[in-house]
C-alpha atoms as one frame of an Amber mdcrd trajectory, in Angstrom:
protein
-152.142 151.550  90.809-149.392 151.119  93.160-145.980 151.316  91.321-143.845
 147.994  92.856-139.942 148.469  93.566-137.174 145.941  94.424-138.738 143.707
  97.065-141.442 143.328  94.671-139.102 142.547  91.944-137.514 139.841  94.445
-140.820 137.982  94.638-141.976 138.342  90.826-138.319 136.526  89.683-138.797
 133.755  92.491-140.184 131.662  90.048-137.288 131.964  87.666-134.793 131.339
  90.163-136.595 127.885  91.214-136.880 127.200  87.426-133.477 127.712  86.496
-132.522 125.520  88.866-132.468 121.908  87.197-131.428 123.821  83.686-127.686
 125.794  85.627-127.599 122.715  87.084-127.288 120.563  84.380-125.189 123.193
  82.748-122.435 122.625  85.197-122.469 118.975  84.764-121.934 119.312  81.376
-119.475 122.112  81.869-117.422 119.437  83.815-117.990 116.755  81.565-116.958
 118.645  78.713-113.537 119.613  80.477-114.163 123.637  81.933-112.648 123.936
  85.538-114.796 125.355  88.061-113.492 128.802  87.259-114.251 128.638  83.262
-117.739 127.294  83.829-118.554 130.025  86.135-117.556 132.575  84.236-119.369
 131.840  81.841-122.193 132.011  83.806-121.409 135.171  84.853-120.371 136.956
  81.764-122.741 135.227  79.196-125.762 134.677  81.573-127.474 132.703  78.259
-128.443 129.450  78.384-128.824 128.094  74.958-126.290 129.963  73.893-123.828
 128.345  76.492-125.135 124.807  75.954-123.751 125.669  72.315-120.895 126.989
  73.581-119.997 123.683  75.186-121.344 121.640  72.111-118.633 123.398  70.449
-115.912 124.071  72.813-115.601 119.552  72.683-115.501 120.016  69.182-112.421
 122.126  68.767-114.306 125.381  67.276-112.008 128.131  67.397-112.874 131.059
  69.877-113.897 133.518  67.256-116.638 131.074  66.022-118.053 130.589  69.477
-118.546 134.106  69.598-120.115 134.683  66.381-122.659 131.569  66.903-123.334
 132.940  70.281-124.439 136.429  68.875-126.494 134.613  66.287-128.579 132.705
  69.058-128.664 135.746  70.928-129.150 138.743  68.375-133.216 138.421  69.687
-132.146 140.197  72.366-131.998 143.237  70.448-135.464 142.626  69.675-136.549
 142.029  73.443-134.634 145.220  74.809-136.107 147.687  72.141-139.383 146.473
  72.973-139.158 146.678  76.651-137.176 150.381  76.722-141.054 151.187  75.892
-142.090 150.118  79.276-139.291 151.055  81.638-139.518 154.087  82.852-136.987
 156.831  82.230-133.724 156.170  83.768-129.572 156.726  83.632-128.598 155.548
  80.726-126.023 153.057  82.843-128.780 151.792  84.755-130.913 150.656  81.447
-127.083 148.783  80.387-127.271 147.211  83.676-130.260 145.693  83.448-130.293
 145.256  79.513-127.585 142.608  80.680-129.660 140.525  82.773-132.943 140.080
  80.049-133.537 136.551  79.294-136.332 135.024  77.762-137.947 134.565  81.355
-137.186 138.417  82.829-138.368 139.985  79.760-141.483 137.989  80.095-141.506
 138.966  83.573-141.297 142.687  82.938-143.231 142.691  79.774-146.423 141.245
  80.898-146.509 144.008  84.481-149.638 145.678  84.830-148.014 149.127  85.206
-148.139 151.824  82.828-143.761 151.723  83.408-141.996 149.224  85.217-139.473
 151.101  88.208-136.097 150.074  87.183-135.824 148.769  90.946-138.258 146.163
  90.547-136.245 145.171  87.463-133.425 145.335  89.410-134.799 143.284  91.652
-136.386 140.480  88.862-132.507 140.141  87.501-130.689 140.106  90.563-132.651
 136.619  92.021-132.671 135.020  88.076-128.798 136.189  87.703-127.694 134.700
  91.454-129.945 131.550  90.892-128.146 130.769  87.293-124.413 131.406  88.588
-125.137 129.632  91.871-126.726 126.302  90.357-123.795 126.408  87.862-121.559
 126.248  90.629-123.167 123.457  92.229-123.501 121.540  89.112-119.767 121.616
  88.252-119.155 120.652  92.390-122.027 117.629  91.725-119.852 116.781  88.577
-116.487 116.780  90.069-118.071 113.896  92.745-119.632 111.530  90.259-117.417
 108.493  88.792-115.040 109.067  85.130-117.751 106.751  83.446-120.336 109.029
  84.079-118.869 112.487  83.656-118.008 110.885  80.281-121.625 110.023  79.383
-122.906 113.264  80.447-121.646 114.387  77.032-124.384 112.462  75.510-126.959
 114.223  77.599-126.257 117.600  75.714-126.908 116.083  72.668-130.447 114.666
  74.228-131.209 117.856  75.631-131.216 119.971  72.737-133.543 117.650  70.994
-135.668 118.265  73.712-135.419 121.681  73.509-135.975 121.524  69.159-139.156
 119.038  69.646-141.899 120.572  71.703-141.616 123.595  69.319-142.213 121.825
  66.655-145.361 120.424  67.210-148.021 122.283  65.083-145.232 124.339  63.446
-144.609 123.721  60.181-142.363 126.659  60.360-139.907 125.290  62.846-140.083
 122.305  61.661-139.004 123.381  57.904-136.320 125.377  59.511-135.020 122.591
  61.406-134.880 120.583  58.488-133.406 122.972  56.190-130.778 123.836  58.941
-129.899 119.676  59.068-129.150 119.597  55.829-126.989 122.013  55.359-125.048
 121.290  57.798-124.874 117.405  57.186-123.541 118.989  53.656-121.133 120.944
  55.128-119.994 117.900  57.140-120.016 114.907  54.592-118.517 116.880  52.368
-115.458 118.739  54.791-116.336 122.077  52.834-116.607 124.054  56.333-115.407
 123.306  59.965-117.898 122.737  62.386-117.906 126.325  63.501-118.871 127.602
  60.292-120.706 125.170  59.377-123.576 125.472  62.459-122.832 129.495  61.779
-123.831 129.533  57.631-126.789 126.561  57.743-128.787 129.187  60.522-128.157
 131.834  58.924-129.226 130.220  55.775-132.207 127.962  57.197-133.393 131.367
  58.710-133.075 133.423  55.271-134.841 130.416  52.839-137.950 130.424  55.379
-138.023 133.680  55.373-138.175 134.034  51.269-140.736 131.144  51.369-142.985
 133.082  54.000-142.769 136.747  52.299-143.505 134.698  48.951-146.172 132.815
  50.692-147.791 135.803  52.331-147.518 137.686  48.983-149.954 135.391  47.029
């Protein structure tokens, strides 16, 4: 079986690049409608390379949430990551320990699906090189181009673009809950506590969003091990 390098890696994220395109796009809208300069929302991009996690960074950099709790929700969304890169060290081949941190950087959801589903026995750490470097460019350059399309639309609708995040994490939440009963339960359980938390004024936002997933994810769990025990 021939063993693909970094060309090949070019063509296999193609189809990432083209489909982050509408998603960094909209990020930089929103990155302008929620008040971060060109240089902020790019950054971002750059250094988080995450894209729920920065649609809930913006979510709750309009709220006021102090920096530490941006962090801290962003590591909660992301800590499957850990998950992802465990599983694929199994099917890179052996490498510079550098070059594996490199590339560890760049997994998303769509490279590691990428890389994970490759015929070979171990993936060349060019061709991953190559899968990353099109998704990364494609995310950081749409950004851009979102917060330039931003900056040239009227006040009135830079301003209602801050609805639109709002809409489009319900349309992340909804297609996976159809036939779930799972996610569905955990979105539920998650809405609750956090409506507590903010009827009531016993946590800030930040904490709030932090302690209802990490409690939403903790009661399913119980209920499933339970479940599965009987």
């Amino acid at each position: 079986m021939k063993v693909r390098g970094f060309t090949a890696g070019l063509k296999a994220g193609a189809s990432i690049a083209i489909g982050y395109f509408p998603v960094a796009l909209t990020f930089g809208l929103l990155a302008k409608a929620t008040g971060l300069s060109i240089a902020e929302a790019t950054a971002m991009s750059i250094f988080v390379f995450a894209g729920a996690a920065q649609y809930i960074s913006l979510s709750l950099i309009s709220a006021g949430v102090a920096p530490v709790l941006i962090i801290l929700n962003t590591f909660i969304v992301n800590i499957r990551h850990f998950l992802m890169t465990a599983a694929l060290n199994e099917k890179m081949e052996t490498d510079a320990t550098w070059k594996k941190a490199l590339y560890a950087f760049g997994i998303t959801d769509e490279t590691f699906t990428v890389l994970a589903t490759q015929k070979e026995s171990l993936v060349k750490t060019s061709f991953a090189a190559g899968v990353i470097l099109i998704s990364y460019s494609s995310w950081v350059g749409f950004t851009v181009l979102g917060h330039l399309i931003g900056a040239s639309l009227p006040q009135f609708l830079q301003a209602a673009m801050s609805i639109a995040l709002y809409a489009l994490f319900v349309g992340l939440l909804v297609p996976s809950m159809r036939g779930n009963r799972k996610v569905v339960s955990l979105a539920l359980i998650a809405a609750v506590i956090n409506s507590v938390f903010y009827f009531t004024g016993w946590l800030s936002t930040g904490w709030a969003i932090l302690v209802s997933t990490l409690a939403s994810s903790v009661i399913i769990e119980l209920i499933s091990s339970k479940g599965g025990k009987r």
